[in-house]
N, C-alpha and C positions, 0 to 999 in steps of 0.2 A: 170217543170216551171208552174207558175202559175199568177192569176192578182190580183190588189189592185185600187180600186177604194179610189180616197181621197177626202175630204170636206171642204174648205177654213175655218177660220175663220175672225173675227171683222177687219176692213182693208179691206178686199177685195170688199168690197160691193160698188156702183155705181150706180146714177140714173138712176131710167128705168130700172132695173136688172129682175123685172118681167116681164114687160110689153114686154123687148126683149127675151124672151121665146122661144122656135121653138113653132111652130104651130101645136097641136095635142090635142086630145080627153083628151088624158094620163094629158097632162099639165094642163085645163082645169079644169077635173075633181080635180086635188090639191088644184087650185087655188079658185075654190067654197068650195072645203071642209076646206079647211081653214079659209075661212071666210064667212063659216056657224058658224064653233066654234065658231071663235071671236065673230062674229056678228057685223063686220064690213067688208067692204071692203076690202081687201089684195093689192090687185091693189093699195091704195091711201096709201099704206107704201113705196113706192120706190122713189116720189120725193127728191128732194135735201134737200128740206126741213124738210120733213118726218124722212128722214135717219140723221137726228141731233140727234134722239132718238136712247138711243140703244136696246129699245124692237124694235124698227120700224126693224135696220139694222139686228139682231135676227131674227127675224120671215122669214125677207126675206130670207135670208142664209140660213132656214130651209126648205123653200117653193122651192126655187130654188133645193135646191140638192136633195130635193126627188124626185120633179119633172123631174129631168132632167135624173136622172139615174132609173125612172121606165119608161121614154120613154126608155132608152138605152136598160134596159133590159124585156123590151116587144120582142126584136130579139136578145138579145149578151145572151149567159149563165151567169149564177150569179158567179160574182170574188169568190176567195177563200178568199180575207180580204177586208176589210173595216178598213177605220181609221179616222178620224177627227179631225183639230186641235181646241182644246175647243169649241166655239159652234156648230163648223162641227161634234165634235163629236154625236149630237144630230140624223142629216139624217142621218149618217152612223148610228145610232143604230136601225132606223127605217129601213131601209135597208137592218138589220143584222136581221130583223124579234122580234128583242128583246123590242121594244117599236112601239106601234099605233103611225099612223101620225097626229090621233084627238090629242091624250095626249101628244106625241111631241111640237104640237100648243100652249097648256095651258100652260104646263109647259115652256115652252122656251116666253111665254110671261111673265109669272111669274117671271122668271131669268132676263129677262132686265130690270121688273121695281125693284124687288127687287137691281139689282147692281146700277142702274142709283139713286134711294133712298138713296144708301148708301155713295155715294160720287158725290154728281149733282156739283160738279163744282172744281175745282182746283187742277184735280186731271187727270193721263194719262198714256199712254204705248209711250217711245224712243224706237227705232232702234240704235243697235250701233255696228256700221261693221266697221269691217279692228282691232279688238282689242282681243284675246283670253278671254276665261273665267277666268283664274286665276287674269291676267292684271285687269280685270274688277269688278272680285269679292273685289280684293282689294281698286279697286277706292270708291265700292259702302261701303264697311267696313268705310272708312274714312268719307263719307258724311252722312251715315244714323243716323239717331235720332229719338227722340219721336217725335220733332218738324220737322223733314226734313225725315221721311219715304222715302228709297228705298230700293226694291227688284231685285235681278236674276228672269226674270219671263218667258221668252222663251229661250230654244237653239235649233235657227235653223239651225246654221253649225257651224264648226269650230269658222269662225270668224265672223258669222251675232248672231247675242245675241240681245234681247230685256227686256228693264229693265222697270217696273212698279214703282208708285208713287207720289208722289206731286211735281206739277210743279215748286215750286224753288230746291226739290233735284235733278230733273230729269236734270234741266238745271246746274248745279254744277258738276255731274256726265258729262255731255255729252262736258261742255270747258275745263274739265282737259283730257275728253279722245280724245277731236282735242288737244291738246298738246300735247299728245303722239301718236303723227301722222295718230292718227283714219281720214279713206277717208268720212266717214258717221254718222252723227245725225242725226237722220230723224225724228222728231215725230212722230205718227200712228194716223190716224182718228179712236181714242176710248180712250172715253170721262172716263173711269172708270180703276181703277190700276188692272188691270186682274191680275189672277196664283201667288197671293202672300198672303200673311197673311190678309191683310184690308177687304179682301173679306170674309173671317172667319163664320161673322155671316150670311150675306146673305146666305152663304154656306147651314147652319144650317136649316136655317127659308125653303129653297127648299129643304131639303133630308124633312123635315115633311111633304111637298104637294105630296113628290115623294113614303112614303110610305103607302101613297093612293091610288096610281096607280098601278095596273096590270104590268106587265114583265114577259118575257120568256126567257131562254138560248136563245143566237143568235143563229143561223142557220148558219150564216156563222162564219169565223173568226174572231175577232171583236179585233183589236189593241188597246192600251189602251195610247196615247201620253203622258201621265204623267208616265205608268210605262213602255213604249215600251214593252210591252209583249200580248199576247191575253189573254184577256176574256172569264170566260166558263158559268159562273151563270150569272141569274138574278141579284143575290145580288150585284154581282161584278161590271157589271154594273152600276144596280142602283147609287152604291156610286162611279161610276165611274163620272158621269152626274150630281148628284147633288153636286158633291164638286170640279169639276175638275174645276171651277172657280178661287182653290184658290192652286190648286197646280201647279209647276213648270211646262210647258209642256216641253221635248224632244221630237222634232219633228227630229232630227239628228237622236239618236239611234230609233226610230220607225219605221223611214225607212229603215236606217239598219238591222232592225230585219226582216222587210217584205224582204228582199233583199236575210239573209243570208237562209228563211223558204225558198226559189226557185221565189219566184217573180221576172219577169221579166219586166212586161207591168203595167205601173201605170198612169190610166187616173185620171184629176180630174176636177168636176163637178164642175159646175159656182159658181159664177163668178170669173176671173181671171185667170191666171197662174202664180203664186207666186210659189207656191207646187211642180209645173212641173222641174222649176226653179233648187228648191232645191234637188232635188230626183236626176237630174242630175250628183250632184254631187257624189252621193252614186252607181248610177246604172252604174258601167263600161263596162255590158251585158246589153243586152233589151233595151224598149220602154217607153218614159216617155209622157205623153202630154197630152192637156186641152180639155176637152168638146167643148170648143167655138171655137178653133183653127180648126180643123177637122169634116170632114163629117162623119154624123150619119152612113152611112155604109162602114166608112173606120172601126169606134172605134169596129162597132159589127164584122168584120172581122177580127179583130184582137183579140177581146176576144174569137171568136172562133177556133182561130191558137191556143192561149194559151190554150183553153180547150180542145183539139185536143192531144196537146202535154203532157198536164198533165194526160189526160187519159191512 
């Protein structure tokens, strides 16, 4: 048996999300070295108002999960995976020893202003739960056009799916799919059509900042939610990070894959429990739960059962 540490993405984030921190040296030191990089404050990206940006809600999600799991694992052993959904995939790569947490910084400010440039307004990610993917691929087959762009752009279970786009196909898509008795449309607070084509060229413009950066094989496992498979090179990586904006995430088989490698215990790192949520449903052995939810020396005693046991 073994463990997986996971990384929310775009959604998850919540005013205050740095500033509610645990209190340590560890946190601290991220929270300056981060914006030493920037050369601004990091602290004044987590208001409500801040987080309308999505470099602002970026950066935070990046700050947070590094932070939070090099307090963790200053006492718990290092998981045997790591995985991130799209921007999470960023800490987890840092964590995976495969990317600095300075060039993490640049580039993942790079990534929000390039996506936020490329579509600032009319444009977004739906939730559309209670409807299969076939059900749904077909709805989005009938709405999509040059003029009314939508995409399949997450699966995160059976029947929770999240579709990318522009806001009159997204709302077209989402009252034909309450007509066929979907329980949920839920819009996402993100302002940009993630994991689909429109993202293309941003894609482009970041793998050129990205093959100016340094990378190393992860150290650890390193899931890849667009192919649910691990990562072994740098290279892999790399174009995992700079294009994984515009490709599909499966977050369903990822976890599955962590599941069927022996992982049992999958914590995940602020902010939220969405992730927790969903792993449940794949994990019918083991331990699923959130950074925020539990005490710091419940989670390291438990990574240290698991690293006990995989020993």
């Amino acid at each position: 048996m073994s463990s997986l540490l996971v990384f929310p993405g775009q959604g998850a984030q919540k005013p205050g999300m740095l500033h509610h921190l645990l209190e340590s040296q560890v946190v601290r030191d991220c929270l300056t070295e981060a914006s030493d990089v920037l050369a601004e404050d990091v602290l004044q990206l987590d208001s409500a108002s801040a987080l309308a940006s999505t470099r602002a809600v970026q950066l935070c999600l990046l700050v947070a999960g590094v932070a939070c799991s090099r307090l963790l694992l200053q006492q718990a052993p290092a998981p045997a995976y790591v995985a991130g959904l799209s921007i999470g995939a960023y800490p987890a790569a840092v964590v995976a020893g495969a990317l600095s947490f300075s060039d993490a910084v640049r580039l993942v400010s790079l990534r929000g202003e390039l996506m936020q440039q490329a579509w600032p307004q009319g444009y977004g990610m739906t939730a559309i739960i209670g409807l299969d993917q076939s059900s749904l691929e077909r709805l989005l087959a009938q709405v999509h056009s040059e003029a009314t762009p939508v995409y399949l752009a997450n699966i995160n279970a059976d029947n929770q799916l999240v579709i990318a786009g522009s806001d009159a196909a997204m709302a077209s898509v989402a009252e034909q799919a309450r007509g066929a008795g979907v329980v949920v449309c839920k819009r996402l607070a993100v302002s940009v059509p993630s994991h689909c084509p429109l993202l293309e060229q941003p894609a482009r413009a970041l793998a050129q900042a990205f093959a100016q950066v340094p990378m190393q094989a992860p150290r650890l496992g390193y899931l890849s939610s667009s192919r649910a498979r691990p990562l072994r090179t740098a290279e892999q990586v790399r174009d995992e990070l700079a294009f994984n904006m515009c490709r599909i995430v499966d977050w369903r088989a990822t976890v599955q894959s962590a599941y069927e490698r022996g992982v049992r215990l999958q914590i995940e790192l602020p902010p939220g429990s969405v992730l927790t949520g969903l792993a449940r449903r794949v994990f019918e052995q083991g331990t699923t739960l959130c950074f925020e939810d539990a005490r710091l020396d419940t989670l390291v005693s438990l990574m240290q059962q698991e690293g006990r046991d995989q020993a």
